[in-house]
N, C-alpha and C positions, 0 to 999 in steps of 0.2 A: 496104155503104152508104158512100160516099164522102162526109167532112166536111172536103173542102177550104174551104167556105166558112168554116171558122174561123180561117183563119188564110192568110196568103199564102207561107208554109211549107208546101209540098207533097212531102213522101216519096216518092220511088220508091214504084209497085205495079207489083206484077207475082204470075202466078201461082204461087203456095203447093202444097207436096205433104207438111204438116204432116202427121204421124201425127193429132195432136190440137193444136186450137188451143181455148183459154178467154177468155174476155172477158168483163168486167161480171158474173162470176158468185160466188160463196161455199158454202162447206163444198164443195168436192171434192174424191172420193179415185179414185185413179188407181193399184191394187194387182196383182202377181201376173201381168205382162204384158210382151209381146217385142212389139217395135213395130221396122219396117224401112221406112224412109221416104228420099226424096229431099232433105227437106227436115228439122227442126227434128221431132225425136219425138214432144215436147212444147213448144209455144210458149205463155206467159201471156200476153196482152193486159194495158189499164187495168184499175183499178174491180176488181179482183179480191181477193178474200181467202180466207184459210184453204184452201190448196190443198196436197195431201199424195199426194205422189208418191212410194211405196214398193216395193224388189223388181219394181223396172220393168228390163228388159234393151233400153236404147238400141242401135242398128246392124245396118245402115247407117243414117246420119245428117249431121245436122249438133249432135245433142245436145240437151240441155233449157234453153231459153230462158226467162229472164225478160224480155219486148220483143220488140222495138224499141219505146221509151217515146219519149215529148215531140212526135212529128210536129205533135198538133196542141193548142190553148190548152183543150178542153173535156176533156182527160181527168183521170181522178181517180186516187186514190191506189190502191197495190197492200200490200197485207200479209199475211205470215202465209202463207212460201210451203217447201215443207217438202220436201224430196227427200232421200230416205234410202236404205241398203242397195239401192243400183240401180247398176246395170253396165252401162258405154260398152265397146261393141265397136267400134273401127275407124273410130269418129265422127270429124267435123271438130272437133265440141268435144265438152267433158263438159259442164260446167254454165255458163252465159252469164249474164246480164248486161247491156244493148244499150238508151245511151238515145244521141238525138239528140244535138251540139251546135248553137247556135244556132234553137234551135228555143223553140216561144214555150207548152209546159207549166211546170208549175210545180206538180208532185207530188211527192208524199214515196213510197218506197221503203222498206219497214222489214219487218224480220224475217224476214231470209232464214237460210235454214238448211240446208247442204248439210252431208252427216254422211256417215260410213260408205259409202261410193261406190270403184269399183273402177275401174280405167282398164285399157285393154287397146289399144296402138298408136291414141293419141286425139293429135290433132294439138294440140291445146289445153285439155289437164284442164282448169284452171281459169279465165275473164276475167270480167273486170267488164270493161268497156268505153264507159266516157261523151263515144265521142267516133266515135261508129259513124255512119259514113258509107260505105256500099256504093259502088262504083264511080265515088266523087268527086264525086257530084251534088248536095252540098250544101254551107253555106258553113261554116266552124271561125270566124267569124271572132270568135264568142263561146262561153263553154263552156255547157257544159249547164247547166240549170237544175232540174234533179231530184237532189233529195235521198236519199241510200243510208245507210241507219240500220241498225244491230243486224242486222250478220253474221254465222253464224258456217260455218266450212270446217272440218272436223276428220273425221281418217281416211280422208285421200285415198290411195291409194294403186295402184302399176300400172306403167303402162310409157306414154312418149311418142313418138311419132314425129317430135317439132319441136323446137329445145332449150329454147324459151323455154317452159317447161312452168305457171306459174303469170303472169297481168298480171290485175296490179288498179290499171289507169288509170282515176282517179274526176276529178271536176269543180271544176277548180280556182276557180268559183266558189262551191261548197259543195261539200266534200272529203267522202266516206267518211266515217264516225264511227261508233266503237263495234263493231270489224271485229275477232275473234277468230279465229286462224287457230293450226291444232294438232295434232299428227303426220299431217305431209304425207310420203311415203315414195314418190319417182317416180325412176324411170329413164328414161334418156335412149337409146333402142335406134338411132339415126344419128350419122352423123360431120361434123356440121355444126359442132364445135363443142362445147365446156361446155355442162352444162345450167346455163340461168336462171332468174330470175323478171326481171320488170319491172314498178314500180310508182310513182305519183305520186301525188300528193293524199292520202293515206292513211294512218295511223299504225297498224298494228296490234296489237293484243295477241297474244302467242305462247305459247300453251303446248305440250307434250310434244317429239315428234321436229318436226324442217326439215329434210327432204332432197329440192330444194334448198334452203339458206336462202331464207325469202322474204322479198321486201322487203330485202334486206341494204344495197342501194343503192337510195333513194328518194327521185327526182327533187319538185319543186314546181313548177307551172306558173308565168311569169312575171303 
């Protein structure tokens, strides 16, 4: 159902080959399962909460999405979204993150929780990304407007295939907050290069191993 009448902010659509897409929903568990998709294994929509994604085996893929958030001014807040003990085979990502900028939501984001997750040649274990614009068809000319509250990333571990293996680009009109990140263990298997992280808006708390450090250099938006 298309709700472009809410806003003159209109997102790219185009067709989806989600394993599983959620929206507007509460209490799901999503256990004990191989999903090979062309697109997104799991994607979360708005309006969603308490979503627990356990011992899932991602790939092929694009990985487990939280979004694309903020397209349009009606949607609501997400929480309570839980992804554990699950394994990226070969994905574009492991676990995402993907709100608009310039776009005219204004939801809160809160209690994400990726844990114990194995990477295995993933082009991108980790992003948050508040500034996801596919194919340039939209404007940056403002940051996003979605709030990212109470993260936490701990015992990532595995192999990369890109060297920038961790970015947590959040919204430099309301930055990240309350983002706990804690024995990260990746390898970088190409010659592009050190492996990185890349990070802004963001301040996070560190516990256990960083390899690589993350956030060790972190930018602020003007």
């Amino acid at each position: 159902m298309s709700r472009s009448s809410d806003s003159q902010f209109q997102p790219l659509e185009i067709a989806q080959t989600d394993g599983i897409h959620l929206g507007r929903d509460t209490m799901i568990h999503i256990t004990d399962s191989v999903i090979k998709t062309g697109d997104d294994c799991v994607s979360i929509g708005d309006e969603t909460k308490e979503v627990h994604i356990h011992n899932v085996t991602c790939g092929p893929g694009h990985g487990i999405s939280v979004g694309s958030l903020g397209g349009y001014a009606s949607e609501k807040d997400v929480q309570g979204i839980y992804v554990t003990n699950c394994t990226f085979i070969g994905t574009q990502n492991g676990v995402r993150v993907k709100t608009w900028p310039s776009a005219p939501a204004q939801l809160t984001v809160s209690d994400l929780h990726f844990e114990d997750l194995i990477m295995d040649n993933v082009s991108s274990p980790v992003i948050i990304d508040q500034e996801y614009c596919p194919h340039n068809l939209c404007k940056k000319d403002r940051p996003s407007s979605i709030k990212i509250t109470n993260v936490s990333i701990k015992n990532v571990r595995g192999t990369t295939n890109s060297a920038e293996a961790v970015t947590l680009i959040c919204s430099g009109l309301k930055p990240c907050e309350n983002v706990e990140v804690g024995d990260i263990d990746l390898t970088y298997n190409g010659n592009q290069g050190p492996i990185t992280t890349r990070c802004s808006n963001v301040k996070p708390k560190f516990v256990g191993k960083q390899n690589p450090p993350v956030c060790a250099t972190t930018a602020k938006s003007a």
